[in-house]
C-alpha positions as CSV (number, residue, x, y, z in Angstrom):
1,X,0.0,0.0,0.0
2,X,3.1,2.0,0.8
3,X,5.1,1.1,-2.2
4,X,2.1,2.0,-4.5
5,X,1.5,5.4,-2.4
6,X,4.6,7.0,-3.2
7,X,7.7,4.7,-4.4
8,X,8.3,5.6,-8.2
9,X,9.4,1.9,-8.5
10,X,4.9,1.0,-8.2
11,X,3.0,4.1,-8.2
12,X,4.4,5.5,-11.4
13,X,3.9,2.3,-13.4
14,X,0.8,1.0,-15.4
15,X,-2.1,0.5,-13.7
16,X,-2.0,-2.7,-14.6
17,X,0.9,-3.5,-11.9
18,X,-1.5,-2.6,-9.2
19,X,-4.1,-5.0,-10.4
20,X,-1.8,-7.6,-10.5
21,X,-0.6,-7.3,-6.9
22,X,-4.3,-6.4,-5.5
23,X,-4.1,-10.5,-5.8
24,X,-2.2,-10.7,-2.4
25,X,-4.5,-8.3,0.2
26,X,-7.5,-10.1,-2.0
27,X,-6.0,-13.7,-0.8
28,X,-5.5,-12.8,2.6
29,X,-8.5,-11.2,2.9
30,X,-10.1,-14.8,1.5
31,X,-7.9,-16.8,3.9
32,X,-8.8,-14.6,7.0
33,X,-12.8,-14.8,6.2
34,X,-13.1,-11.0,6.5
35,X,-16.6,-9.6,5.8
36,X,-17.2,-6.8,2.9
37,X,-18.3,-3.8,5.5
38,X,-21.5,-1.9,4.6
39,X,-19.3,1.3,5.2
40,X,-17.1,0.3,2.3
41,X,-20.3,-0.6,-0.1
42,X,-21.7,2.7,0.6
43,X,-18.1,4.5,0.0
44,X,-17.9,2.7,-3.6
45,X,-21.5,3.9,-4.2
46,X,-21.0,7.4,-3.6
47,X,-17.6,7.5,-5.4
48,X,-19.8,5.9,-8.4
49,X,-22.4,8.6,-8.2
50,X,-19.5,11.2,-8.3
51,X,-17.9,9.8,-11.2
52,X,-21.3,9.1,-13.2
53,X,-22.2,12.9,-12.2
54,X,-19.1,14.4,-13.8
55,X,-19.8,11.9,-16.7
56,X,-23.0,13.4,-17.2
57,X,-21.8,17.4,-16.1
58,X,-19.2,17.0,-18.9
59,X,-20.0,14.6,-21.3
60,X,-17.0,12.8,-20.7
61,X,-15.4,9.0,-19.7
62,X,-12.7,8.8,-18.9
63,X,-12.6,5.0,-17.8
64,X,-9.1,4.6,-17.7
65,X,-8.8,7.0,-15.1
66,X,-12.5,5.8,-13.5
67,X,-11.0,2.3,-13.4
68,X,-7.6,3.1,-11.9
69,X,-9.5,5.3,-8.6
70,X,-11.8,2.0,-8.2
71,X,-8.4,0.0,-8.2
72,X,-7.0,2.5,-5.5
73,X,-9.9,2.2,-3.0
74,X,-9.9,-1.6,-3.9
75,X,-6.4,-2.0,-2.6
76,X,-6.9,0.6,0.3
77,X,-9.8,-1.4,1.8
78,X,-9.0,-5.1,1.0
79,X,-5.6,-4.2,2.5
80,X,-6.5,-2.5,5.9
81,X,-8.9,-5.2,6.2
82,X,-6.5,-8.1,5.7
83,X,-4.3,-6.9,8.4
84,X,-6.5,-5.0,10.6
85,X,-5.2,-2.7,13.4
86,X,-2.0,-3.8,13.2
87,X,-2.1,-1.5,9.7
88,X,-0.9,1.2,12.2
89,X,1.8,-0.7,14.0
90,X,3.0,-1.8,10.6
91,X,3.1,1.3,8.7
92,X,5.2,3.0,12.1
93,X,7.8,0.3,11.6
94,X,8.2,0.6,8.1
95,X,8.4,4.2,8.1
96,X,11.0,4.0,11.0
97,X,12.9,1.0,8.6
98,X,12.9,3.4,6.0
99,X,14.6,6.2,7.9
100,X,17.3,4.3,8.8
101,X,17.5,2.1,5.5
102,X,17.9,6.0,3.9
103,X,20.5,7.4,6.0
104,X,22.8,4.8,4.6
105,X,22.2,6.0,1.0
106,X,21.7,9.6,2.3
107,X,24.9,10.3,3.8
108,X,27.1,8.2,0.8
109,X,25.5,10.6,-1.1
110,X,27.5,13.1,0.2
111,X,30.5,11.0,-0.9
112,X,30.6,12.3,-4.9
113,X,32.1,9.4,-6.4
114,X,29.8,6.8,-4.5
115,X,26.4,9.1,-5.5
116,X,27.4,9.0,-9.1
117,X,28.2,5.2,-9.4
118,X,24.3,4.6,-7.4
119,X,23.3,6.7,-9.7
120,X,24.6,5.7,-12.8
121,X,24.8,2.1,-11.9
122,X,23.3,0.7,-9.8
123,X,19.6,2.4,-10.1
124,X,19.3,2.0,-14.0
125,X,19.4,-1.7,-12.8
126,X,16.0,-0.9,-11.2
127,X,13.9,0.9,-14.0
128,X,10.6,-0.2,-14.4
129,X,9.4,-0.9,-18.1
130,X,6.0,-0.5,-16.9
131,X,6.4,3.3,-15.9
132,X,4.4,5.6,-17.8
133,X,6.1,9.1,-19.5
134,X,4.7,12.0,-18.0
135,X,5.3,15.7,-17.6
136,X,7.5,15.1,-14.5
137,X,10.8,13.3,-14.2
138,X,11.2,9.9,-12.7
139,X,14.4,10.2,-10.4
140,X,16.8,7.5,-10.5
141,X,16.1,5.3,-7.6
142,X,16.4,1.6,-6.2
143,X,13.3,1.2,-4.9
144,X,15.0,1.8,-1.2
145,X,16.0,5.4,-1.9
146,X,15.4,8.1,-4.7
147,X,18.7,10.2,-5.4
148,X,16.7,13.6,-5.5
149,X,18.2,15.5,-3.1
150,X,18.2,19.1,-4.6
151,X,17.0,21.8,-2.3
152,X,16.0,25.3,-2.2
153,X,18.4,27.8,0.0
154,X,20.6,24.8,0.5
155,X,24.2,25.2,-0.3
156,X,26.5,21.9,1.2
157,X,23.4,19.7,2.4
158,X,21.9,17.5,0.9
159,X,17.8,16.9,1.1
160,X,16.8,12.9,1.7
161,X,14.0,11.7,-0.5
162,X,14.1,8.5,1.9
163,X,12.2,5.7,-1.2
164,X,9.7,8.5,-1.8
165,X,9.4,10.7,-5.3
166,X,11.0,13.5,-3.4
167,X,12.2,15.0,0.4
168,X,9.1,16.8,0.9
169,X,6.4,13.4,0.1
170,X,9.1,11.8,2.6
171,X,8.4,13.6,5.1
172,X,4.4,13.7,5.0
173,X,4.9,10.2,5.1
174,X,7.0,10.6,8.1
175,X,4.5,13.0,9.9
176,X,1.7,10.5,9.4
177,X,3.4,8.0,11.5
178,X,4.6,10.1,14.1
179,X,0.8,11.0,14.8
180,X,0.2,7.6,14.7
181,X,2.8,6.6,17.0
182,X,1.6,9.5,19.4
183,X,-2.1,8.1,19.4
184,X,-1.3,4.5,20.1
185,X,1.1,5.4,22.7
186,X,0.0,8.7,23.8
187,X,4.2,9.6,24.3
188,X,6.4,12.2,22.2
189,X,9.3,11.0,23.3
190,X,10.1,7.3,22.0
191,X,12.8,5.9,20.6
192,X,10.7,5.5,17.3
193,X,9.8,8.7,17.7
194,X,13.5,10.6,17.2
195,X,13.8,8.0,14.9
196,X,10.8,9.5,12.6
197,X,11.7,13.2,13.4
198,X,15.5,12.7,12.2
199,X,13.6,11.6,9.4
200,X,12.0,14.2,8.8
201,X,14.9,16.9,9.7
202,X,16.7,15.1,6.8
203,X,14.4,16.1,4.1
204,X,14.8,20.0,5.0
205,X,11.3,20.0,4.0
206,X,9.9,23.8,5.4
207,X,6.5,22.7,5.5
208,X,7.5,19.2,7.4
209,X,9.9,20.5,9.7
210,X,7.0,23.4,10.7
211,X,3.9,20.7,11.1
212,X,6.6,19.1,13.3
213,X,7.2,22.1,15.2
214,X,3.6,22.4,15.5
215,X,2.9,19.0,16.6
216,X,5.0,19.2,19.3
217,X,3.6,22.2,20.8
218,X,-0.3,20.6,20.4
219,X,1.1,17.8,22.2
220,X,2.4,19.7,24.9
221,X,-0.4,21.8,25.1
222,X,-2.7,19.0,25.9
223,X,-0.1,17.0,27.8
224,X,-1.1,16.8,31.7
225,X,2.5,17.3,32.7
226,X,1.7,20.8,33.2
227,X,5.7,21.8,34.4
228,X,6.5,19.7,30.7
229,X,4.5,22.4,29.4
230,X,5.6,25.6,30.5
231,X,8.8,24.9,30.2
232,X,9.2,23.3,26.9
233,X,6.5,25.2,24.9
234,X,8.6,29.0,25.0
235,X,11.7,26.7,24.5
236,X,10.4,25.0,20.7
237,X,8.8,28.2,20.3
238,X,12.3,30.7,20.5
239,X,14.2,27.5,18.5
240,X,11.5,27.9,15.8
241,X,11.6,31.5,15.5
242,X,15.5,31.3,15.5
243,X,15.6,28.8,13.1
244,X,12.9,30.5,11.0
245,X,14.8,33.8,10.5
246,X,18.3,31.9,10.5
247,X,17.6,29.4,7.9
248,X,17.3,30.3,4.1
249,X,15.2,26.9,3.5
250,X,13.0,28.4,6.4
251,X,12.4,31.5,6.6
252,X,13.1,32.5,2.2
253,X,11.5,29.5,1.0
254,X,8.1,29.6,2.9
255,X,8.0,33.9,2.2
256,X,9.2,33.1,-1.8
257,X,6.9,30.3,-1.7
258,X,3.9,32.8,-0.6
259,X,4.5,34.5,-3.9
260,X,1.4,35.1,-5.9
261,X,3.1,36.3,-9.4
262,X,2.0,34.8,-12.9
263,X,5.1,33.6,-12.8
264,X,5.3,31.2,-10.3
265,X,3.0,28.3,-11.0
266,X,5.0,26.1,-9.1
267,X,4.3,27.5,-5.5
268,X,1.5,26.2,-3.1
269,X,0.1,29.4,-2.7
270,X,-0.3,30.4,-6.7
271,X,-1.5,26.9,-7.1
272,X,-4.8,27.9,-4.7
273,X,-5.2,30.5,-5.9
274,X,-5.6,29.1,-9.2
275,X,-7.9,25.9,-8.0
276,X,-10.2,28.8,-5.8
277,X,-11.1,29.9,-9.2
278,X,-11.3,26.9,-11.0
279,X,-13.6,25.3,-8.0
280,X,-16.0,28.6,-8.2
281,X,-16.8,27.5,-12.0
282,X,-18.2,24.1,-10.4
283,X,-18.4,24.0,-6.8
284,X,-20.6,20.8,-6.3
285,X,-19.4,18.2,-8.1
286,X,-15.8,19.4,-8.9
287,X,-14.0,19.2,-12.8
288,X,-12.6,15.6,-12.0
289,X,-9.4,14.2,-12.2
290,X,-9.2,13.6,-16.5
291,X,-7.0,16.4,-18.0
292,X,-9.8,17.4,-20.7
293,X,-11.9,18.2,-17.5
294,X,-9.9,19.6,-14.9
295,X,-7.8,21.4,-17.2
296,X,-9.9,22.2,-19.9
297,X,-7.8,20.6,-22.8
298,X,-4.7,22.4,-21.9
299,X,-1.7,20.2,-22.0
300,X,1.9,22.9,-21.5
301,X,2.9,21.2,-18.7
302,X,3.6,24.3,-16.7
303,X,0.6,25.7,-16.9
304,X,-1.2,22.5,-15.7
305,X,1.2,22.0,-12.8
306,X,0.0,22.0,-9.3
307,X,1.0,21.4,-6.0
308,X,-1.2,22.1,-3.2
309,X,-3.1,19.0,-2.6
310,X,-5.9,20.2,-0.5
311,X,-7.4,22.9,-3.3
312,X,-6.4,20.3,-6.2
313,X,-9.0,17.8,-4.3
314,X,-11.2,20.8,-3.7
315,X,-11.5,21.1,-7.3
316,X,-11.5,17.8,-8.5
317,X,-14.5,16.8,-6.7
318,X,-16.3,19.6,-5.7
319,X,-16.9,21.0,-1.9
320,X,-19.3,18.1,-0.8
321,X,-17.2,15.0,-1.9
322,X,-14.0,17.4,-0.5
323,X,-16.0,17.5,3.0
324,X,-17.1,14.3,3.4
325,X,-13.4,12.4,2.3
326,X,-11.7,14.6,5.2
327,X,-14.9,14.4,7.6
328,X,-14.3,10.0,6.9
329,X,-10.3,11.1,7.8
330,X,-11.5,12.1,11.1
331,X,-13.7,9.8,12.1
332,X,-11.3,7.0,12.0
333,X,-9.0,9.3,14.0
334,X,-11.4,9.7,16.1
335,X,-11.9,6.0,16.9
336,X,-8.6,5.4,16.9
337,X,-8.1,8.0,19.8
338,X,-11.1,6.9,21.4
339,X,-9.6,3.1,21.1
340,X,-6.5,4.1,22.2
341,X,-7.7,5.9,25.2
342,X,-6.2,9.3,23.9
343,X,-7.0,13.1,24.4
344,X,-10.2,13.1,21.2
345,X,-8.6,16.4,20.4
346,X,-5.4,14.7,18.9
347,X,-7.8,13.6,16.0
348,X,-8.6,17.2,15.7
349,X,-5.1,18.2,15.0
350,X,-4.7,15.0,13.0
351,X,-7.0,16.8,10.5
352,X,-5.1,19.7,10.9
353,X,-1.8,18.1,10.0
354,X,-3.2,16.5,7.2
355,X,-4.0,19.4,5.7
356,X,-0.8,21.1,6.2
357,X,1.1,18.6,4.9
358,X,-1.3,18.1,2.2
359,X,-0.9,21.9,1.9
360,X,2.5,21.0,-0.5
361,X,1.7,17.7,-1.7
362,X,-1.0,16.0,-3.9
363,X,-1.3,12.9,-1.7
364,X,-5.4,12.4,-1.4
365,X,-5.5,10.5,-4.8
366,X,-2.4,8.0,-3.6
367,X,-3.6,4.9,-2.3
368,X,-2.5,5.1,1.7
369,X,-4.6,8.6,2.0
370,X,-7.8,6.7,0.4
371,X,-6.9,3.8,2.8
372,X,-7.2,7.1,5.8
373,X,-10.7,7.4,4.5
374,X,-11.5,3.8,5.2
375,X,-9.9,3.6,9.0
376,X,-13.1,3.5,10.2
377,X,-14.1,0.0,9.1
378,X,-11.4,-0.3,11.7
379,X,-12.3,1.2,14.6
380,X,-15.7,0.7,14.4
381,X,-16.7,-0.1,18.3
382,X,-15.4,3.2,18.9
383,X,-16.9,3.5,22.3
384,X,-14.9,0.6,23.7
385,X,-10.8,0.7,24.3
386,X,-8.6,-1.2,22.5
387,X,-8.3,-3.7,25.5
388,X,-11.5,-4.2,25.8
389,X,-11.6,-5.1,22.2
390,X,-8.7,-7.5,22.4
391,X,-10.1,-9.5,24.8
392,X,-13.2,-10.0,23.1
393,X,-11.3,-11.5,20.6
């Protein structure tokens, strides 16, 4: 689910490779006797009353890319169902695997002679014939780690893409597992915790390293440890504001990345601005995810780029659909604070943190941020803990 989430290895290829390894969650979920839940049945509905409304708004069909989001949830659901709630303890322990699988590729990077032979050959030895071209560029990568670590306002460091498309996706990724982490063991501070945040810290990814910041400080805020909290809370605050106004990858990027000119298509805030406008011409059932719809035929690549995830969904399928895939979001959070006998605000700032991160990143098409959608079917007896529900099993 992972792999086809955000490795370039899976996620870029045909649709066609998901399919074909949908066969595993679908054979464990056979083996296991899992039920289809009615949540999920009603999900599929809705998304096929969406789809068949844009069909009908537009006169157009695209089945291709129809097929492919049915594939997405498929694999989402069957998998989450086939392992159940250990999906959270898994998805910590690979993220932490990954973190310190990268670092080994990460800091050889810095060793020119060693990057260039990974690069030149070693990772051609991994190329996928089943990638499709694009308008972006497939970084050379060995499934493990993707050797993109260019950076804005960085001058001798390096950024560390860990196996994602790029540093910034990494650390979303990484942020998603610190807050689960945080719910399932209501602690900042574990070993698997650093672990994540190094992470993180070695993407020099502005908007990562600020959710972090953030998350943090909400934690401490609604930590009972009230001497914790006055004392550490003015402490992260100062080391953020220092950092912010002493860092060019801070402080620049996130003011150049504010930047609202013509000219800069790439930035997170020209790209809403953009999608507000486009998702005021059709606010209810969105211009969908096919390029002769959302984009209205235009194909220059630069005009068509975006990269603010939350008003790219926003637009694609309209502010009802938008409200209800992030409302889904939270109530599985919810439950799985309530389960988890932590503070119910924490699912709160989940949300939150979603958004921010998504604030960068298109990630609510990729198949892990679907399965988010589905957590529900997992944490359904949300008024009991998770002990209790153990040993009624």
């Amino acid at each position: 689910m992972i792999a086809f989430s955000g490795i370039p290895f899976f996620y870029k290829a045909h649709i066609a490779m998901m399919i074909a390894f949908l066969a595993i969650p679908a054979l464990v979920f056979a083996i296991r006797k899992r039920k289809i839940d009615r949540y999920f049945v009603i999900y599929v509905v809705v998304l096929i009353c969406i789809q068949l409304g844009q069909t009908l708004k537009f006169y157009d069909l695209p089945i291709a890319t129809y097929i492919g989001m049915h594939v997405r949830v498929m694999f989402a659901y069957l998998t989450i169902k086939a392992v159940g709630r250990k999906t959270v303890d898994y998805y910590i322990d690979i993220m932490v695997f990954s973190v310190l699988a990268s670092l080994v590729f990460y800091l050889s990077s810095y060793i020119g002679p060693v990057e260039r032979f990974m690069e030149g050959t070693i990772a051609p030895l991994f190329e996928n014939p089943l990638i499709k071209e694009s308008n972006y560029k497939v970084w050379p990568n060995i499934i493990l780690y993707t050797f993109n670590s260019q950076g804005e306002g960085l001058v001798l460091l390096k950024r560390n893409s860990g196996p994602f498309w790029e540093p910034g996706a990494f650390s979303g990724f990484l942020i998603v597992a610190l807050l689960f982490s945080i719910i399932k063991t209501g602690k900042l501070h574990t070993r698997k915790n650093r672990i994540l945040m190094l992470g993180v810290i070695t993407t020099f990814s502005t908007s990562g390293l600020v959710v972090v910041v953030g998350l943090i400080i909400f934690y401490l805020l609604i930590n009972k440890n009230s001497t914790l909290r006055y004392i550490m809370i003015p402490l992260v605050v100062v080391t953020g504001l220092i950092a912010f106004f002493s860092l060019n990858f801070l402080g620049n990027k996130i003011i150049q990345k504010m930047s609202y000119s013509s000219a800069t298509y790439n930035t997170r805030f020209k790209s809403a601005e953009i999608d507000f406008y486009d998702f005021l011409k059709h606010p209810l059932i969105g211009m969908g995810r096919s390029e002769d719809t959302r984009f209205q035929g235009e194909k220059e690549a630069r005009t068509i780029h975006r990269n603010n995830g939350v008003t790219n969904h926003l637009v694609m399928y309209g502010g009802i659909a938008f409200i209800l895939y992030f409302y889904l979001m939270y109530l599985g959070f919810r439950r799985m604070c309530i389960a988890y006998e932590v503070d119910k605000r924490m699912a709160f700032f989940a949300i939150v943190t979603i958004f921010l991160i998504g604030f960068s990143q298109v990630y609510f098409i990729k198949v892990f941020f679907i399965a988010l959608t589905l957590f529900p079917v997992l944490y359904n007896d949300d008024t009991n803990s998770i002990e209790n529900h153990v040993s009624t099993n």
